[in-house]
TISE-529425 format. One record per atom (N, C-alpha, C, CB): x, y, z. Coordinates in steps of 0.1 Angstrom, whole numbers, plus 5000, padded with zeros to 4 digits. Glycine has a CB too. Example, Ala and Ser with C-alpha at 12.3 -4.5 7.8 and 13.67 -1.06 7.14 Angstrom:
<rs>
513249435078
512349555078
513249675078
511349555090
512849785071
513749895071
512950005079
514149945057
</rs>
This chain:
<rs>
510247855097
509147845089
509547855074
508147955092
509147765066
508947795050
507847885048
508647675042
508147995041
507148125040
507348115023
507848305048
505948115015
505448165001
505048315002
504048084994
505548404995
504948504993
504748544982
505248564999
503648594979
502848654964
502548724960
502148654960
503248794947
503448944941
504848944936
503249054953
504549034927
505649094921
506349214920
505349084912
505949304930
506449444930
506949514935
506149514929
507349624940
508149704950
507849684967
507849844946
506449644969
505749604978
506449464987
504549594972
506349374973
506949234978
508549204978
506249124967
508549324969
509949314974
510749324988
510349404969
509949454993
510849485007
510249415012
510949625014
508949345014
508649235020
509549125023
507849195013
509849085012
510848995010
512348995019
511149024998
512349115015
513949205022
513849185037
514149415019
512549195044
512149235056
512649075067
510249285055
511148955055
511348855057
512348775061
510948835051
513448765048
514548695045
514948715063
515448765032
515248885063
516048915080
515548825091
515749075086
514148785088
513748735101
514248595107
512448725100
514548535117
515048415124
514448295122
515048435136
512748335120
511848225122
511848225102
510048245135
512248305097
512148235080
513548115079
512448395065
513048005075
514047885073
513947915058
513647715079
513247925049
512747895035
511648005026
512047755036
512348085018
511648195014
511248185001
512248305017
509848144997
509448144981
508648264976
508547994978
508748314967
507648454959
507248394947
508348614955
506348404945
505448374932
504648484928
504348244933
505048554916
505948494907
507148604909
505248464891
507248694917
508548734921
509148844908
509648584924
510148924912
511248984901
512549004901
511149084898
513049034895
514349024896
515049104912
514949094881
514649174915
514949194926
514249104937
514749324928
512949074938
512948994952
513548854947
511348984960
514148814934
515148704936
516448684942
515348674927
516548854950
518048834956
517348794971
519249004954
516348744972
516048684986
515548564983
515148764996
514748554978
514048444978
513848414963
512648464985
513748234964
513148134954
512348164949
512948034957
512248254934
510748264926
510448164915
510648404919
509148174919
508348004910
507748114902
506847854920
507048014889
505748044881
504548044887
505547944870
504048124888
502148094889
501848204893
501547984900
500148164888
499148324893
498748324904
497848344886
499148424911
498948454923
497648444929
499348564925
496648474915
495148524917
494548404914
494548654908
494848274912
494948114907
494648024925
496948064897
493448054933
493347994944
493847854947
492348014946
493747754933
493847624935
495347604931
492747534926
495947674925
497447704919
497947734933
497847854907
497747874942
498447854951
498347754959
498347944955
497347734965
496847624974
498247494969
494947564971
497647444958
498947344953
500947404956
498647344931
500747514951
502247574952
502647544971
502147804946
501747634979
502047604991
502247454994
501247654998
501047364993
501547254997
502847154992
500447204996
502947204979
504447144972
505547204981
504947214955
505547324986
506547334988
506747345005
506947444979
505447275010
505947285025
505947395035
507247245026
505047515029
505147635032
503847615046
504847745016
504747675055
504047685070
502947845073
505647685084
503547905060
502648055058
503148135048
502648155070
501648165042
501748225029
501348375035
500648145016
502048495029
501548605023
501748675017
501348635026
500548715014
499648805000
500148935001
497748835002
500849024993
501449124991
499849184982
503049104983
499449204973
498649284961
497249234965
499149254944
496349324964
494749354972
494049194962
493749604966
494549194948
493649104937
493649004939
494049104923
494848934947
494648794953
493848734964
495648774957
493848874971
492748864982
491348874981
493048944991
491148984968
489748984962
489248864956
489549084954
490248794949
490148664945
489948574951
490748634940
489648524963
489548424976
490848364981
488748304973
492448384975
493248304975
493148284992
494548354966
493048385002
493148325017
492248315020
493548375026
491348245016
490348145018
490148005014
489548185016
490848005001
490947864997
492447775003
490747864979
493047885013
494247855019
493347845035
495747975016
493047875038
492547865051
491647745051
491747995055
490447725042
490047585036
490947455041
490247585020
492247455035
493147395035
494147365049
493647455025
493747485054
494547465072
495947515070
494747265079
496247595060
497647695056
497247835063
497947725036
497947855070
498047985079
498848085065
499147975097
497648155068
497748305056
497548425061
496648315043
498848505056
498648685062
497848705051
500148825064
496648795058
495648855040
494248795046
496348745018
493648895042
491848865045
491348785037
490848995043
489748715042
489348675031
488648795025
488648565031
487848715016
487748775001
486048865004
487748614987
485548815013
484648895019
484848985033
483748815021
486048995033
486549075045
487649215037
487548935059
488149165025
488949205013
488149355008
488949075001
486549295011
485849415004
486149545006
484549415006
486849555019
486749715023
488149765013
487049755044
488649715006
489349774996
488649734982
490649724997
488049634979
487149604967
486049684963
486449484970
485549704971
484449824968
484449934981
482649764967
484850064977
484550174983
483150194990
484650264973
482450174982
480650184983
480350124997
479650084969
481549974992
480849895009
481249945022
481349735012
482949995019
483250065033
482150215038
485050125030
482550265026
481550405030
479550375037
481250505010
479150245035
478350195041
478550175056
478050085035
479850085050
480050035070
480250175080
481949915074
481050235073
481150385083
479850405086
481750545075
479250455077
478050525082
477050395090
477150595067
477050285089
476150215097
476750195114
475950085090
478250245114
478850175127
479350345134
480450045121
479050465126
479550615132
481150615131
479150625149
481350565120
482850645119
483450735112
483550595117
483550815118
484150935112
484650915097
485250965122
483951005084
484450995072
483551125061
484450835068
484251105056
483351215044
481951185038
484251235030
480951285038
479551265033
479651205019
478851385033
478951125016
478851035000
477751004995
479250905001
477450984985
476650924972
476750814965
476750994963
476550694970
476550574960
475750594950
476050444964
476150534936
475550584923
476150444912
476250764917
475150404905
475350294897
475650344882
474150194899
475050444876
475050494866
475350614860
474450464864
476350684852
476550814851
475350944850
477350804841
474350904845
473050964849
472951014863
471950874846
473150924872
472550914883
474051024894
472250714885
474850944888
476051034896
476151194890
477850954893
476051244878
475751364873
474651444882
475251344860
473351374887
472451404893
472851434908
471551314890
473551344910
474051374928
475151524931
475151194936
475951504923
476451644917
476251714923
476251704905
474751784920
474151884928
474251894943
472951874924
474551744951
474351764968
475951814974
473851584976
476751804966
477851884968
478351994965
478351854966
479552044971
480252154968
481352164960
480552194977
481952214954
483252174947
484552274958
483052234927
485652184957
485952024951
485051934959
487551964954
485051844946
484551694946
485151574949
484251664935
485151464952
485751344950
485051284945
486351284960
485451204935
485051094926
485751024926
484851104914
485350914929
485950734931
485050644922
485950644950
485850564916
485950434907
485750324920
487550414896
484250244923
484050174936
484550054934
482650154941
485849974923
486349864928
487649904929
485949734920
488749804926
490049844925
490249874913
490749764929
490849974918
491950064904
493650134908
491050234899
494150024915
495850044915
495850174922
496750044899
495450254929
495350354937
495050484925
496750374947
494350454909
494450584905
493250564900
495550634896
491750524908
490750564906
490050664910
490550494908
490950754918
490150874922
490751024915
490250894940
489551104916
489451254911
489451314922
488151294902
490251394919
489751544931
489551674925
491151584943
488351654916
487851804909
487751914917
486451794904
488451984910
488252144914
487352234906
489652204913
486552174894
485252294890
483952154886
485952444870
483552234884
482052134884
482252074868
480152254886
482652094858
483452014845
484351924844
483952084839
485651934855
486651834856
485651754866
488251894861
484351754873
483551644878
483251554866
482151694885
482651634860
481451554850
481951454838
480651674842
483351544838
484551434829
485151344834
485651484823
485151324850
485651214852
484651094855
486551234861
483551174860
482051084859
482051024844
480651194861
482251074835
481851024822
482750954812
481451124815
484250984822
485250884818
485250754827
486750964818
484050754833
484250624844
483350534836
483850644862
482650584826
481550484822
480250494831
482050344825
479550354823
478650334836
478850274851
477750254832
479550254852
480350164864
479650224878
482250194864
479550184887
479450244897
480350354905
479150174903
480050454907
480850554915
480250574934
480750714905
481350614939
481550714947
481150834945
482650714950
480250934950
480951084950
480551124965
480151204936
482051174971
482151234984
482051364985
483251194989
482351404997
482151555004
484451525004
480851565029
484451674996
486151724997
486551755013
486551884986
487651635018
487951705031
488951795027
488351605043
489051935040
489651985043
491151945053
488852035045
492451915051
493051875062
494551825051
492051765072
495551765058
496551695054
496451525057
497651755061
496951445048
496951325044
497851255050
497151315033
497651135062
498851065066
497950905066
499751125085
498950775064
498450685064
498850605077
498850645052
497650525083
498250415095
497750295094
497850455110
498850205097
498650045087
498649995108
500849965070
497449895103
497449805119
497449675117
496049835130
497649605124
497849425122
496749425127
498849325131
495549345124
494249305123
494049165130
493849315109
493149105139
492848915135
491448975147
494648705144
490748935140
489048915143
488349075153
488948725157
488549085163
488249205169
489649275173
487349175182
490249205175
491949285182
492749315169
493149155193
492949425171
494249525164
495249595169
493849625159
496149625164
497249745173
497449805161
498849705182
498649905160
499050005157
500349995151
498850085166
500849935137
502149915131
503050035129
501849865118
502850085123
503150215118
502550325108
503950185114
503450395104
502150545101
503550615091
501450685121
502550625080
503650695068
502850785060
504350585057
503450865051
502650985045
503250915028
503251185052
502250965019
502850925005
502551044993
502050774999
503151064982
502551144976
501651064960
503751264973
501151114957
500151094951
500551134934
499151184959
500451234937
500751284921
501651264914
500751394919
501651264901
503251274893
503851364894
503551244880
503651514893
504151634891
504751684907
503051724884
505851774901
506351824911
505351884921
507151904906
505451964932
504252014943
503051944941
503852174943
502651834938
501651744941
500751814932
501251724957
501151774920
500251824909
500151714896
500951964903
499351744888
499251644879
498351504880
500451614879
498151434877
497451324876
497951224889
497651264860
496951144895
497151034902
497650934899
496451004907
498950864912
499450774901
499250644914
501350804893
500050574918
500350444926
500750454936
501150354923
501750624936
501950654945
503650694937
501550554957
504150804944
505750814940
506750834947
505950904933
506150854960
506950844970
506550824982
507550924971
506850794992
506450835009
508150795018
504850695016
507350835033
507850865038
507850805053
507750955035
508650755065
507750695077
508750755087
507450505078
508350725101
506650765100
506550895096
505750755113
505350905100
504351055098
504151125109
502851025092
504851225110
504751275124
503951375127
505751315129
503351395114
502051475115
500851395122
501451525100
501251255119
500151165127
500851155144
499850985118
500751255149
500951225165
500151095171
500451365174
500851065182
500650965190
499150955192
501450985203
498551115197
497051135205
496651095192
496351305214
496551175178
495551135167
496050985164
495751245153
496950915167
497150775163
496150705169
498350715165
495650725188
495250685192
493950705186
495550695201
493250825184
492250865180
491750745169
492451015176
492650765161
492150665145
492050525150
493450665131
492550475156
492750325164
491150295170
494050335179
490650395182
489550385187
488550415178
489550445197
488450495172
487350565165
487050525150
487550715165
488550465145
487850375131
488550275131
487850425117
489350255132
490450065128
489749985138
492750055132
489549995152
489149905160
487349875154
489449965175
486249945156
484849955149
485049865138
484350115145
485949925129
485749815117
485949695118
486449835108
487349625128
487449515132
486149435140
488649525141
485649535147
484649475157
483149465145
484349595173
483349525139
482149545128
482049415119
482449685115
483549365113
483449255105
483349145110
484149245098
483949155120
483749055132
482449005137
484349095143
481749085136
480749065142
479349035129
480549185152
479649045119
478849035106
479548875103
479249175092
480448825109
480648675105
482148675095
479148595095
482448795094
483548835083
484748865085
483248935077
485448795102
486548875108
487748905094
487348765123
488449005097
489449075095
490848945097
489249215106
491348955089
492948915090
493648965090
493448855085
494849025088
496149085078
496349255083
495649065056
496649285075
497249425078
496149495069
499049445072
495549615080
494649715075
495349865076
493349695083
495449925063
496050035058
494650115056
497050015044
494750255070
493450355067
494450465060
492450425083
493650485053
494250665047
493350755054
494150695027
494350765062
493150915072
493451075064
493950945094
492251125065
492651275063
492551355074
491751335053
493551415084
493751455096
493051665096
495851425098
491751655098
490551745097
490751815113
488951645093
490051935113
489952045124
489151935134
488952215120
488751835127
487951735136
488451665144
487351655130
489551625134
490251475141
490051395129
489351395156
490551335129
490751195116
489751145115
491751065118
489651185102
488551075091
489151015082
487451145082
488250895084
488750765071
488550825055
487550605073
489750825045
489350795029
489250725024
489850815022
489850595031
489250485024
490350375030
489250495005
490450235028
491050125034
491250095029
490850055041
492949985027
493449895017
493449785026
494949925008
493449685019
493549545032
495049465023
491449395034
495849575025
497549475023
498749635026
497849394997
499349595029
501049685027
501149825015
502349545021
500949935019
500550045005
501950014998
500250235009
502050034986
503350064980
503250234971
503849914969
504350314977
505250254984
505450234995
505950284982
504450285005
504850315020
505750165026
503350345029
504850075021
505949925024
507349945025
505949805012
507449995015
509150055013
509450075020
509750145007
508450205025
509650295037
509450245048
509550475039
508450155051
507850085064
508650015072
506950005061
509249925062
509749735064
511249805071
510149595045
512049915066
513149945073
513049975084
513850005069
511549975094
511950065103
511349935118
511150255099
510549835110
510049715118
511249635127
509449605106
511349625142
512049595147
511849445151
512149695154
512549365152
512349245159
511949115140
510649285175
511249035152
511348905143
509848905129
511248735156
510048975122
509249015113
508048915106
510049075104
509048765103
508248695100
506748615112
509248605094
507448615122
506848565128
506148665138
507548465132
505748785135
504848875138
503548865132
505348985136
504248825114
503048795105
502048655111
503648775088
502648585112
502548415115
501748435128
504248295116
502048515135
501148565151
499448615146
502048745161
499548705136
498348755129
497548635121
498748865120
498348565115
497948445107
497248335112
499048395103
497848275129
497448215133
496248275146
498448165135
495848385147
494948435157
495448405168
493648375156
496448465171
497648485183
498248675185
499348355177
497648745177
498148875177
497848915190
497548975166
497148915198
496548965214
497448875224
494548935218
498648775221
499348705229
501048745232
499048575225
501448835219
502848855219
502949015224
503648815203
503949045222
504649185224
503949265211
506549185223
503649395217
502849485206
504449505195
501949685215
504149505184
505349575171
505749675174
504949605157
507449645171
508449775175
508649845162
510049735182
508949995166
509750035156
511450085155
508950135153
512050085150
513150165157
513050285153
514650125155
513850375160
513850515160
514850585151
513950555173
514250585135
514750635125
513650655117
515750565121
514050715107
513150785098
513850745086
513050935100
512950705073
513350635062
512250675052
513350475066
513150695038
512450785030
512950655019
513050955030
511350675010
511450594992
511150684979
510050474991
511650694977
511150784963
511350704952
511950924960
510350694948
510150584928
510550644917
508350554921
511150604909
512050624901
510850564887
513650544905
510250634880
509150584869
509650594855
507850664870
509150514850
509750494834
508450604827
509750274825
509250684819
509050814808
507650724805
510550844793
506250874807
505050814802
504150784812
505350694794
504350704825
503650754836
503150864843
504250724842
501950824847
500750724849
500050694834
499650794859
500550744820
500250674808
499950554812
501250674798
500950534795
501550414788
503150424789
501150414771
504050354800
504950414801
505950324791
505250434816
507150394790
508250334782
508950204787
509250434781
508450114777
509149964783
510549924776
508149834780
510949874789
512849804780
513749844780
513249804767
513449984785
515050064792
515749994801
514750214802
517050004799
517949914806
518550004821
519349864794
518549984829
518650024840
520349974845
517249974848
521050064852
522350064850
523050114867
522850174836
523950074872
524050154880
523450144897
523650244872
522750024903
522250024911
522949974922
521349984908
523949874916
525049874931
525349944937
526049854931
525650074930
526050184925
525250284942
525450214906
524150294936
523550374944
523650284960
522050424938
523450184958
523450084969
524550064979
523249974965
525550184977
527050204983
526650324991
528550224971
525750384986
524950534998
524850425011
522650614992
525450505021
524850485035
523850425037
524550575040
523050345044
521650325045
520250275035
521550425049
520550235020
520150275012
519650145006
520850345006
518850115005
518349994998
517649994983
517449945006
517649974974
517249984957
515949864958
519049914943
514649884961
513649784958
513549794942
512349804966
513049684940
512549654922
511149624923
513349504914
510349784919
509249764916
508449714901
508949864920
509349754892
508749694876
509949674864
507649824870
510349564870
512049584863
512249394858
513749664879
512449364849
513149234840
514049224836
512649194830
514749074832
515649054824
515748994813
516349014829
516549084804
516549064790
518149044783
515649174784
517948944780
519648904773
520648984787
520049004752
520148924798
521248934804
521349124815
522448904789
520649214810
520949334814
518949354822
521649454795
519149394829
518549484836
517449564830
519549554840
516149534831
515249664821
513649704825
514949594804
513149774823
511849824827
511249794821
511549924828
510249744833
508549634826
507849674833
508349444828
506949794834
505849904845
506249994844
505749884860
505450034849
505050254857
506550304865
503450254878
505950214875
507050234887
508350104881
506050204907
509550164886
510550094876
511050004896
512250254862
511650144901
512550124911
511950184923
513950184907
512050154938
511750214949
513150254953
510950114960
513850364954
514850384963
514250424974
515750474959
515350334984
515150365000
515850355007
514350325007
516150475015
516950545025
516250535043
516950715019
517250505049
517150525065
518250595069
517250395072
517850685078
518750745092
517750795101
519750885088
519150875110
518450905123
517751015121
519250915134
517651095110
517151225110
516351205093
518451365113
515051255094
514351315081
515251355073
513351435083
515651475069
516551525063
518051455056
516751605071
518251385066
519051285060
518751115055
520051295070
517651125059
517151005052
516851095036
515450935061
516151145032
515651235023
517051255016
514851345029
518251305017
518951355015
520351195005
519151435029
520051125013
520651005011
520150954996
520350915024
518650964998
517650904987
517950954972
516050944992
518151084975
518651124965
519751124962
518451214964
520751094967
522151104965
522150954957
523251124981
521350864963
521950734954
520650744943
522150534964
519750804943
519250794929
519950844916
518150854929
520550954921
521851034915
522950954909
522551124926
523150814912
523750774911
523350634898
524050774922
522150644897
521850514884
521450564873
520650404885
521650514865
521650514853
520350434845
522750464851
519450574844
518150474837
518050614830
516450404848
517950604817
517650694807
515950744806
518150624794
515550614806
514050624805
513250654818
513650484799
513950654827
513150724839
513050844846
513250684847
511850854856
512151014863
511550954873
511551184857
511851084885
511451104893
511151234903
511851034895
510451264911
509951404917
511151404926
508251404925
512051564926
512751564934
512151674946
513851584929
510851624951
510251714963
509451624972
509251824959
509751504970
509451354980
509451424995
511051204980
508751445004
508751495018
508651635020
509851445025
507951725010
508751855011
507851895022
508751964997
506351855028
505751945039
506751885050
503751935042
507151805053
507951745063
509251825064
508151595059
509851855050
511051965050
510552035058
511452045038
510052125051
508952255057
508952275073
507252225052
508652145080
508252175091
509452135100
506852105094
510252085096
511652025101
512952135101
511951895091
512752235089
513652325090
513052475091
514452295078
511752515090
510952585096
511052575111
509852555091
</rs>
């Protein structure tokens, strides 16, 4: 197969990395790609979020399947004006996209179909969300209801840090939820119309600050799998919300394509949904793609073509693989651009260890930071601890002046591993 794929970031990278490995890729293009996923694949010019651009790009180049790495392309119709076209595309359409587009709509479908999730308040105007205030308890959640690069949400802890982030959202429409109680693990399933399975399952951290403090960012690390998400609660989330939702959109005229990422919050209940991305989280991609066994491309191309319920369910191998993001000084700001980054072969002599390029360019020749997130380092072994252990050893090893990163990537997983 000639495969396009679209995006630029740490995501599409190990995408890329995953791809390239596969048997059935003959021909691997990214648009518009970065200096790292150019060590796999051919990167062109063009906007990803440009439906008639791609459509053209694919057909120039003979591409037998395109896919969508970043949620904006898909909110933008691009796999639909490819499906139009009779180009088999991983990635939803753009009315099936919504359950990551707007919050408001998923938190509807829960409640109209019984799936398990936190109590909520749609609200169009900050008046109005100030007013709902009152039907809760603190903590709060407050969500920004379209996309916001994963750092649209609040998790207030006094009834003031509510009202300021209500009032730093504008008028825009909000979310405000019921605060769950519980720990955080993510499970990503291959999706096509009513049928789903079960990919894998990774935990991420959230914050910039050390012990999960500080402001929300894109994400700064994770980890796979998540073994806090046991097998029985995997099943649980499968029947009780990823499958319903498939059968839900499916049945509204809106089937599901691509890969659906729940962020469950694992409650005295049993797993409830926080919300759905409809693409590959980054970083969890990172730590995901190393652990996907077998012929990768043409797992996607099975989902693509409405053939997922005909092959072998997705393997994983039996290791554990850790990413931690390496961010340029200023993140989740305005982070520092242009630092020249040094040293990555370097770390790429660690055991097991792969250097993704999440926000990184070239300039006269050298290596430099263009984004938040600069670098994904990522580590595999047979044990947590030494995945984890590895990750750091080659981050230890580059040379970026202008960056940082949290050195407590997996610590409840420590915790419970050497406890």
């Amino acid at each position: 197969m000639n495969i396009l794929l679209l995006g630029s970031g740490g995501r599409e990278d190990a995408l890329a990395w995953r791809l390239r490995q596969s048997p059935s890729c003959d021909k691997l293009y990214a648009a518009p790609g970065n200096p790292g996923i150019a060590r796999w694949a051919e990167c062109i010019a063009l906007d990803p979020c440009d439906p008639a651009a791609v459509v053209d790009a694919a057909r120039r180049l003979g591409a037998d399947l395109v896919v969508v790495g970043p949620e904006a392309p898909l909110v933008a119709g691009v796999a639909d004006a490819l499906r139009e076209t009779g180009i088999a595309v991983f990635g939803p359409s753009a009315a099936a996209a919504q359950l990551e587009g707007s919050k408001g709509f998923t938190k509807d479908l829960c409640q109209a179909t019984g799936i398990p999730t936190a109590a909520y308040v749609r609200t169009q105007k900050a008046s109005d969300a100030l007013r709902a205030l009152d039907q809760f308890d603190i903590p709060v959640v407050i969500k920004a209801d379209g996309l916001a690069a994963g750092k649209g949400v609040t998790v207030a802890t006094t009834r003031d840090e509510a009202v300021a982030a209500i009032e730093a959202a504008g008028d825009g429409p909000l979310v405000i939820e019921e605060f769950l109680q519980g720990e955080e693990a993510s499970l990503f399933a291959l999706v096509n119309g009513d049928a789903a399975v079960a990919l894998a399952s990774a935990q991420d951290h959230k914050r910039v600050g050390e012990g999960d403090t500080g402001p929300n960012t894109g994400g700064m690390g994770a980890y796979a799998p998540a073994p806090v998400l046991t097998a029985e609660l995997q099943n649980r989330a499968m029947e009780e919300i990823v499958l319903p939702t498939a059968r839900a959109l499916a049945a509204a005229g809106t089937p599901f394509s691509g890969v659906l990422y729940a962020g469950l919050m694992l409650t005295a209940d049993g797993p409830k949904l926080i919300e759905y991305n409809v693409r590959f989280g980054d970083p969890e991609c990172e730590a995901i793609m190393p652990l996907i066994d077998g012929d990768f491309a043409q797992l996607l191309n099975s989902v693509a073509t409405g053939r997922l319920d005909q092959g072998d369910a997705p393997q994983l191998l039996p290791k554990h693989s850790m990413t931690v993001i390496v961010a340029a000084r200023g993140y989740p700001g305005t982070p520092a651009s242009g630092g020249e980054i040094r040293e990555i072969e370097a770390a790429e002599q660690v055991d097991g260890v792969t250097v993704f390029h999440a926000g990184t360019a070239l300039a006269d020749g050298a290596l430099v930071a263009k984004g938040g997130r600069v670098l994904a380092v990522t580590a595999v072994s047979d044990s947590f601890a030494n995945a984890r252990a590895r990750a750091y050893r080659a981050i230890d090893q580059i040379d970026f002046a202008d960056g940082f990163h949290r050195r407590d990537i997996g610590w409840r997983e420590l915790e419970r591993t050497e406890g």
